[in-house]
N, C-alpha and C positions, 0 to 999 in steps of 0.2 A: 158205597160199594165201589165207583169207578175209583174213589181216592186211594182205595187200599189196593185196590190195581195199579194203579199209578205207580205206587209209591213203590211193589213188591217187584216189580218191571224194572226199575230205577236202581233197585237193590242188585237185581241179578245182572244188570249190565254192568253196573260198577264190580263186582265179583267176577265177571267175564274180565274186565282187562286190569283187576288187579291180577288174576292167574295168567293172562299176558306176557305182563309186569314182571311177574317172580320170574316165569320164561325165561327170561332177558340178563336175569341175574341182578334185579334188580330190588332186591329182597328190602328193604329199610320203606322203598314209595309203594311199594304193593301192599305192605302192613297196614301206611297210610289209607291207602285206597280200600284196602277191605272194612276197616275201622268207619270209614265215611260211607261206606256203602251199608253197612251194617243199620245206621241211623233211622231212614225212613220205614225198614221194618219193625226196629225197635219203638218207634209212634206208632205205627199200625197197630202192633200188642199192646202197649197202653190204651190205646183210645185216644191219645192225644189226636190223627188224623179227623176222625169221624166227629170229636168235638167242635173242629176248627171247621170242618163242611157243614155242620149245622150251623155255626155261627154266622160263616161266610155267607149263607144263604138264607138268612133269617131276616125278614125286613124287620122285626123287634129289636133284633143286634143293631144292623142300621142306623135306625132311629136312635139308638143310644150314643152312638158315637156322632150323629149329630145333633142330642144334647151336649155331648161332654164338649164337642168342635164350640157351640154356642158360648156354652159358659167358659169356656178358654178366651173367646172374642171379650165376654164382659169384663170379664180379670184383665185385659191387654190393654182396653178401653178406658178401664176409668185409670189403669194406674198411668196411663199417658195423660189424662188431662191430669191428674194429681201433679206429675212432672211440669206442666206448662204454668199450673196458678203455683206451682212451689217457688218459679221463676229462675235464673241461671243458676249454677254449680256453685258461682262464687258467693251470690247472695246466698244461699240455703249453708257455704261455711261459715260466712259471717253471722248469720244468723244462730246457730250455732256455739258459734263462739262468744257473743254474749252473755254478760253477766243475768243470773237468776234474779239477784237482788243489787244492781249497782249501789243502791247506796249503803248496802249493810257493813261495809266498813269506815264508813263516816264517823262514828263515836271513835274511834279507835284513833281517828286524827285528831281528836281532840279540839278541833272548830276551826281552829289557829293556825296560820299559815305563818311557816318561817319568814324573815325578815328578807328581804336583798340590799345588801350593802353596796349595790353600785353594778357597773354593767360586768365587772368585775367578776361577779357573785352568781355569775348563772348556773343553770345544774349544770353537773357532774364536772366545774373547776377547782382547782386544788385549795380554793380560797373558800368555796364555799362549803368544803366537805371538814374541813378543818377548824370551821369557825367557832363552834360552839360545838365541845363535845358531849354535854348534859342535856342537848336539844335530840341528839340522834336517838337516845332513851327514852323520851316522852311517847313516842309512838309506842313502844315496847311497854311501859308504863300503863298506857289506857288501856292497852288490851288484859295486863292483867286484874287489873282493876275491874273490867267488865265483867272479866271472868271468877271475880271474888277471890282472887288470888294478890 
């Protein structure tokens, strides 16, 4: 009851100096203001007001939102220690970025490790990309072969 007082109080003061307002020639912020004054009656006629004062005053409501505050803490709680035993940023990309099955392209090299012919012959020089070019197809090879192809 006092809320719908309140609110009805609230309406007509705003309506007082929206009609001010227009007084003034100030027609476009009086619109504004009677649109906003208009509001708290328009909850009063819902029920929206009188819903929210039993709420408000309800130690049952209360209580709920200090289950929900609770359970908010345990959800903050454990995903901070998840965060601490998951260990830095960087560890949790690398981790990440590992292989599922590191060795499941093993067959596909076919056991055999190219030759080096000399300090010459290291990767990616022009001596060794060059040397054998029936060696760069083996790789290509096993895999179709694995593949029944």
């Amino acid at each position: 009851m006092i809320a719908e007082t309140v609110c009805s109080a609230v309406s007509a003061a705003g309506l007082g100096i929206a009609v001010v307002t227009a007084y003034r020639r100030r027609f476009l912020a009086a619109a504004r203001l009677a649109a906003y004054s208009l509001v708290p009656v328009g909850l009063v006629m819902t029920g929206v007001v009188g819903w929210l004062a039993d709420t408000a005053l309800s130690p049952v409501a209360w209580a709920g939102f200090g289950v929900l505050a609770a359970a908010w803490l345990l959800f903050a709680g454990t995903r901070a220690v998840e965060r601490r035993r998951a260990g830095t940023g960087a560890e949790r990309k690398a981790a990440g970025r590992d292989a599922v099955a590191p060795a499941a392209s093993a067959p596909s090299l076919g056991g055999k490790a190219r030759p080096a012919t000399g300090p010459a012959a290291a990767p990616g020089t022009a001596s060794s990309r060059g040397a054998e070019p029936s060696e760069d197809f083996s790789d290509i090879e096993a895999i179709l072969k694995k593949h029944g192809i």
